[in-house]
Backbone as numpy.savetxt, mean C-alpha at the origin, in Angstrom:
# Nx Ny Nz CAx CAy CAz Cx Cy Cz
-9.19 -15.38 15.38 -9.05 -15.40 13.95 -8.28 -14.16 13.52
-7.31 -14.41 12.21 -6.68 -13.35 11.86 -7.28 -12.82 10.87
-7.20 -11.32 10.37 -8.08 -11.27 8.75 -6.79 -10.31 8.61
-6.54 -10.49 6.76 -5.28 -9.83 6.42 -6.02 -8.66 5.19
-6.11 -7.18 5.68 -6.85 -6.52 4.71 -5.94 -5.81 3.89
-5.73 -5.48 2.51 -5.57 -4.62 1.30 -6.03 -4.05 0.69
-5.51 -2.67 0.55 -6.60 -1.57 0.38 -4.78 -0.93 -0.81
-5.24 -0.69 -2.37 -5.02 -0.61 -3.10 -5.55 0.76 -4.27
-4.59 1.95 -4.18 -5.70 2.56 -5.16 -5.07 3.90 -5.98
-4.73 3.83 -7.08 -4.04 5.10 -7.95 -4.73 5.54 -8.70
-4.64 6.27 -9.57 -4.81 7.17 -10.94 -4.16 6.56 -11.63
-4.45 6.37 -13.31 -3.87 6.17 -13.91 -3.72 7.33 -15.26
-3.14 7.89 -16.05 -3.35 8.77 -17.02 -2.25 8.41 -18.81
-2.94 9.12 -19.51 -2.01 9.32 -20.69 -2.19 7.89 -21.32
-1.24 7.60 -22.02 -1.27 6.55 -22.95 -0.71 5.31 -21.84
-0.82 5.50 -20.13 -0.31 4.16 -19.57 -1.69 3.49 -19.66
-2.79 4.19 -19.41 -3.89 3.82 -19.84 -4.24 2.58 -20.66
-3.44 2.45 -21.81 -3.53 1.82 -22.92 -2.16 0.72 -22.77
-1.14 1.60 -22.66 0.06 0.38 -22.31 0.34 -0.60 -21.28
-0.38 -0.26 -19.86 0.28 -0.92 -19.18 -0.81 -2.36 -19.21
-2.12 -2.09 -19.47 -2.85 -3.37 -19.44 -2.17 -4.55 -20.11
-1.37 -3.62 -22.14 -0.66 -4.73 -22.71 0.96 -5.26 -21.79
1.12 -4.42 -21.21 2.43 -4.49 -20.58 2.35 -5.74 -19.51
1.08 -5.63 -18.68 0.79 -6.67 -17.73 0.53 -7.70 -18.39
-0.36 -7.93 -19.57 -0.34 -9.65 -20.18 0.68 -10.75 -20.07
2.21 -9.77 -19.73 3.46 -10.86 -19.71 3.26 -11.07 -18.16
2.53 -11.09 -16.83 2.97 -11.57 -16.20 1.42 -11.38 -15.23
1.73 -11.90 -13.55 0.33 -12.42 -13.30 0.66 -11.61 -11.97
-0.07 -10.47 -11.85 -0.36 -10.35 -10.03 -1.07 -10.92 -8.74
-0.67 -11.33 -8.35 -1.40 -11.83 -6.86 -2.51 -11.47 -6.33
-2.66 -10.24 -7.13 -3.96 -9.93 -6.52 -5.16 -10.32 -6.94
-4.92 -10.61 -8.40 -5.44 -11.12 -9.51 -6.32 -12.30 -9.34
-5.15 -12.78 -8.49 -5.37 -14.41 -7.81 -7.21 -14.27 -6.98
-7.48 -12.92 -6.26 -8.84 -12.95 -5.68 -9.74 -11.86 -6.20
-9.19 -11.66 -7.22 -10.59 -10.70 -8.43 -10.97 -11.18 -9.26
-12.05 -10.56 -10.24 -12.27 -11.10 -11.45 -11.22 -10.94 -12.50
-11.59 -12.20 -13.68 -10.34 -12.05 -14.30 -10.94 -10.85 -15.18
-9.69 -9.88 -15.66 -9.74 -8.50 -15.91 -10.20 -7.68 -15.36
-9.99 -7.80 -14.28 -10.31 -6.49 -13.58 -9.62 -5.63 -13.36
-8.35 -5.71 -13.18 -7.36 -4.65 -13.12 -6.49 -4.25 -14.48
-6.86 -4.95 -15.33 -6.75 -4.41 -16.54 -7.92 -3.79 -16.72
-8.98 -4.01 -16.63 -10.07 -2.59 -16.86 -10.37 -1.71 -15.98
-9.81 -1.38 -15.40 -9.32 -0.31 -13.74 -8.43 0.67 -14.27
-7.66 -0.12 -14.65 -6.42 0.99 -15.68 -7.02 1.34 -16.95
-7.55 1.18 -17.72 -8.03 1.53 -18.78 -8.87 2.77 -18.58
-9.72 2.28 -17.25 -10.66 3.55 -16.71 -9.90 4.46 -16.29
-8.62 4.62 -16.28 -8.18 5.63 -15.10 -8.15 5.53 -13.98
-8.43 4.74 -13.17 -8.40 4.60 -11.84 -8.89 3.20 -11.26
-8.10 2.77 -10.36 -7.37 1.50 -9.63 -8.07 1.86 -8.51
-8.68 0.76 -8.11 -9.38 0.74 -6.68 -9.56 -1.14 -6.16
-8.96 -1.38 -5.40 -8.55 -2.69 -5.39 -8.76 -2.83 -3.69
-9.62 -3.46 -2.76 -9.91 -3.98 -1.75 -10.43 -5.14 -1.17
-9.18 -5.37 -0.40 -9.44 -7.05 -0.51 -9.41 -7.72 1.62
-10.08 -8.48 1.53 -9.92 -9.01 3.14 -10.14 -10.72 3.27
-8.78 -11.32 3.33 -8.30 -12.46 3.07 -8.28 -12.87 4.75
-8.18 -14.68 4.67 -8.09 -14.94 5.83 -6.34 -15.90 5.70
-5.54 -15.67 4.82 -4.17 -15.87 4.73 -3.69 -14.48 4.13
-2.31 -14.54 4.68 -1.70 -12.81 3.67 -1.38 -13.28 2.62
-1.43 -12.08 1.69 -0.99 -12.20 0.23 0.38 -11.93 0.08
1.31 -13.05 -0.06 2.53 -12.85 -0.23 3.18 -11.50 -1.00
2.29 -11.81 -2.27 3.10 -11.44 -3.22 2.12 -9.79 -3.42
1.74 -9.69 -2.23 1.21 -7.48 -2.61 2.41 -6.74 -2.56
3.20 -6.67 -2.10 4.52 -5.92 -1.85 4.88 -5.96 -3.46
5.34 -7.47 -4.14 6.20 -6.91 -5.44 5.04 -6.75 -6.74
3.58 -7.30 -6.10 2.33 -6.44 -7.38 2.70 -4.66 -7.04
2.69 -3.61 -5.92 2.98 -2.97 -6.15 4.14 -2.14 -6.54
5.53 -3.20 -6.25 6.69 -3.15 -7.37 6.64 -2.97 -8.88
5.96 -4.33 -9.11 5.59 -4.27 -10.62 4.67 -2.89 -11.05
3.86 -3.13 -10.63 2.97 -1.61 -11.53 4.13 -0.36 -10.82
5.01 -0.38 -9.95 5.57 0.95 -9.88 6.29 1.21 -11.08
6.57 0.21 -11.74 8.09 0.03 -12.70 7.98 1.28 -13.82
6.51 0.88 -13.96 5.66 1.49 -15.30 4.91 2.85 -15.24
4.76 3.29 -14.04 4.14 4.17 -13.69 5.35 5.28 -13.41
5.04 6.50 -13.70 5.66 7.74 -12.91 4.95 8.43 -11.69
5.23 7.78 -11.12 4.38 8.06 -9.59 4.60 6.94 -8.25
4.64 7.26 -7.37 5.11 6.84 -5.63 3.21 6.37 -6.25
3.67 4.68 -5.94 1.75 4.18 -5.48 2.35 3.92 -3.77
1.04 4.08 -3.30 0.99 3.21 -1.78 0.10 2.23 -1.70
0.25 1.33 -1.07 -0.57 0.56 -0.72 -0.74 -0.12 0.85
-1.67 -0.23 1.14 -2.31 -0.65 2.72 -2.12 -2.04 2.90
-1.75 -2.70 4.26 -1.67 -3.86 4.80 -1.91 -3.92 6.03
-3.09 -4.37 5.98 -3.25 -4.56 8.07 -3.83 -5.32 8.08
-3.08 -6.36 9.74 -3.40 -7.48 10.24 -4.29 -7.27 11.33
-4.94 -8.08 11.25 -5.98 -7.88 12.44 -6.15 -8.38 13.11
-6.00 -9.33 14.47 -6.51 -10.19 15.44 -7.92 -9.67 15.75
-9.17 -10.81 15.37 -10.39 -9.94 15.51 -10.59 -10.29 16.89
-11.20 -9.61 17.61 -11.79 -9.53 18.95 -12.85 -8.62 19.31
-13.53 -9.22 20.19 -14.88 -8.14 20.49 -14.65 -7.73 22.00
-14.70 -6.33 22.31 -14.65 -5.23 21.37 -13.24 -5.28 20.41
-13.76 -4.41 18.90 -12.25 -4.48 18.63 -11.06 -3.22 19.14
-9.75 -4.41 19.15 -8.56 -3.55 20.20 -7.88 -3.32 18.98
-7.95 -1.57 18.79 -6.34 -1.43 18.44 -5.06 -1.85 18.79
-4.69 -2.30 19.45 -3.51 -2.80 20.01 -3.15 -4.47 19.09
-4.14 -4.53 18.82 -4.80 -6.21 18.12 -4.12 -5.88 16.38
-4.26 -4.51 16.06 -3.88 -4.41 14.84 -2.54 -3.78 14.45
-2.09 -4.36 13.20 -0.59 -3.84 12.71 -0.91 -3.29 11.51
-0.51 -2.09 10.95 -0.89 -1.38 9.51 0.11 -0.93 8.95
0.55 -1.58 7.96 1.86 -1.03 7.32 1.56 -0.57 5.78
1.93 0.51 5.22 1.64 1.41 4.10 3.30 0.74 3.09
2.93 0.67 2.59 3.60 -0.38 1.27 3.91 0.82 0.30
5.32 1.57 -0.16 5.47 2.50 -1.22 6.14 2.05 -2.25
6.08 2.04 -3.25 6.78 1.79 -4.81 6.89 2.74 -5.67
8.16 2.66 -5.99 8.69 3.70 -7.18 9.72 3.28 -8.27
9.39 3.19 -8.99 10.32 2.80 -10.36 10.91 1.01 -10.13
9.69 0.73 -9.65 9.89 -1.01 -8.76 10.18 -1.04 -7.54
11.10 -0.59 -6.89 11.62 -0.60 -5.44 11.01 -0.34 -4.80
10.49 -1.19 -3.83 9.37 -0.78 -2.13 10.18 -0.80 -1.35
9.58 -0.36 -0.21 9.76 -0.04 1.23 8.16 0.08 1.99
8.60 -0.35 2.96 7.37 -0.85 3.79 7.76 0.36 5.00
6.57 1.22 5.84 6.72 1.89 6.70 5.67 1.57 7.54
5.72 1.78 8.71 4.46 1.64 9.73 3.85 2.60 10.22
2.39 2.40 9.90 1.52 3.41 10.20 0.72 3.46 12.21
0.45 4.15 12.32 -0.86 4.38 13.20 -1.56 4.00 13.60
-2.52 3.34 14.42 -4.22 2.76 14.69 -4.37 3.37 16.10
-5.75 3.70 15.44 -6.04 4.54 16.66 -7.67 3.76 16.51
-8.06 4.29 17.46 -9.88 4.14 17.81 -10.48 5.70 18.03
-11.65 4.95 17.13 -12.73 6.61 17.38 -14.27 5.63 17.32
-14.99 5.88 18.44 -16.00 5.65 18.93 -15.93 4.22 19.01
-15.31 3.43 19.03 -15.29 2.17 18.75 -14.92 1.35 18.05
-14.55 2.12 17.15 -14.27 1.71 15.67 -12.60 1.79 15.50
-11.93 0.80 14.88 -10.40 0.62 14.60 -10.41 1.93 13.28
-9.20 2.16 13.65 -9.01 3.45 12.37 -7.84 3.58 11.77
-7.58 3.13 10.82 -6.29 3.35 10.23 -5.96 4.15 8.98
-5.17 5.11 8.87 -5.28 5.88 7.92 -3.47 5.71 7.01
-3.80 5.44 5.89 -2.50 5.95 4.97 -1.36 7.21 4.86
-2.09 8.31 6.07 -1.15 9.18 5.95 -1.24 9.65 7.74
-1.10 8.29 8.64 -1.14 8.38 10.02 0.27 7.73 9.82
1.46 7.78 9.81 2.74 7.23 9.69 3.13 7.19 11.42
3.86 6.25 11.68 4.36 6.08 12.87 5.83 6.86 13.05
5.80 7.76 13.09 6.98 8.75 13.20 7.91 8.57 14.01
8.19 8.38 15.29 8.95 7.81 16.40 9.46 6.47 15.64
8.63 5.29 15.15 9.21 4.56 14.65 10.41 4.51 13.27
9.82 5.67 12.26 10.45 6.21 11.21 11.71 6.82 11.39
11.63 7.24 12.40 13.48 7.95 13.53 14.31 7.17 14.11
13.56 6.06 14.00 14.16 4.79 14.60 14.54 3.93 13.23
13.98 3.62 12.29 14.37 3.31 11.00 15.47 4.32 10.08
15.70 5.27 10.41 15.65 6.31 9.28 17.28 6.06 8.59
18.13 5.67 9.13 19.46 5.28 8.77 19.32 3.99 7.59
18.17 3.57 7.77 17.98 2.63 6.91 17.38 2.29 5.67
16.21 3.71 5.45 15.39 4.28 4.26 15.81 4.82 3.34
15.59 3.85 2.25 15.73 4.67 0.95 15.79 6.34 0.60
16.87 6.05 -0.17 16.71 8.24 -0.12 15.27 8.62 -0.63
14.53 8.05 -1.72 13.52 8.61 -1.75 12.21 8.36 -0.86
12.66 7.48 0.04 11.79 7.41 1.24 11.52 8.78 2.08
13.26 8.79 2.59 13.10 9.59 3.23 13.30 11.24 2.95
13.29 11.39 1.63 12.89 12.70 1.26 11.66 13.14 0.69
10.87 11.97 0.84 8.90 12.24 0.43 8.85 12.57 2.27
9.09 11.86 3.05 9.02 11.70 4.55 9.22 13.38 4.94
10.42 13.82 4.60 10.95 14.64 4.92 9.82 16.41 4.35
9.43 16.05 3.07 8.66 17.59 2.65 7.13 16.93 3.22
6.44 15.85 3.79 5.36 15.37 4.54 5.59 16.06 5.81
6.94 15.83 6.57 6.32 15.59 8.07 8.32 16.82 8.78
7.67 18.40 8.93 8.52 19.37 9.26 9.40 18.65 10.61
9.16 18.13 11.05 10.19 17.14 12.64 11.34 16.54 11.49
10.87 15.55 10.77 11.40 14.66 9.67 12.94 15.65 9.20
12.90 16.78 8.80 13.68 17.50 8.54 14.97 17.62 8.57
15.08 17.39 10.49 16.32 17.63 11.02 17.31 16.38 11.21
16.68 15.29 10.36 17.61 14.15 10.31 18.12 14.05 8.86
C-alpha cells in the first residue's frame, strides 16, 4: 500500500489575516477537498496554518494550493510531500520526500532526505538532498537557488 502524506504550515500576520480568507472565497483549494469546510480560512484568521493530511491517492493539486496562497503572502511557504511504500519494518529507501517552495505564486519542488533513527522513518523540511540540488542547479529558479545558497555554505561556489 502507498500512503501520500502533507504536512503544511505558515504564519500568517497584519491585515492578510483579514484579506486573504476574503481573497480565497474566489476560488477552492484541494486541500479543502479533505478538511472541514472553513478551516483554512479560520487558520488564517488565527495567525497560523497548520494543515496535515495522509491520503491513500496524491493530491494533485498541493503544489498550485501552495502557489495560490504564495501569490498573497510575502513570504517563501514550504510545504511537505512524501510517498511512502508501507512495509514492516519501515524502509527508508521505501520513501520519497519532496519540500514544495512558493513565492509570489511560482513553485519549485526540491528533494529532501530520509533517514531512520531507532526505527522510525524521519524526514525533515530542512534535510535537503544536496548532491541532488548540484545536480539540478542549472535548472533552479534564481530565488531558489539564492535561499539554497545563504542555507547551505558548499551551495555557494556554484
Amino acid at each position: 500500500m502507498i500512503l501520500f502524506h502533507y504536512h503544511l504550515a505558515f504564519e500568517v500576520s497584519g491585515t492578510d489575516r483579514q484579506n486573504l480568507p476574503m481573497i480565497l472565497e474566489d476560488y477552492r483549494l484541494d486541500l479543502e477537498d479533505h478538511l472541514d469546510d472553513g478551516a483554512v480560512a479560520s487558520q488564517i484568521r488565527a495567525g497560523r496554518v497548520q494543515i496535515g493530511l495522509t491520503l491513500s491517492e496524491p493530491l494533485e493539486g498541493f503544489e498550485s494550493d501552495i502557489g495560490l496562497l504564495s501569490t498573497y503572502l510575502h513570504q517563501v511557504l514550504r510545504g511537505l510531500e512524501v510517498r511512502e511504500l508501507v512495509s514492516d519494518p519501515p524502509d527508508p529507501r521505501q520513501v520519497v520526500a519532496t519540500k514544495v517552495l512558493g513565492r509570489l505564486g511560482e513553485t519549485h519542488r526540491t528533494p529532501l532526505l530520509v533517514g531512520e533513527d531507532e526505527g522510525r522513518i524521519v524526514v525533515d523540511l530542512d534535510r535537503d538532498d544536496l548532491d541532488e540540488l548540484e545536480f539540478q542547479w542549472p535548472g533552479l529558479p534564481l530565488w531558489v537557488q539564492n535561499g539554497l545558497r545563504i542555507k547551505y555554505p558548499r551551495l555557494r561556489r556554484l
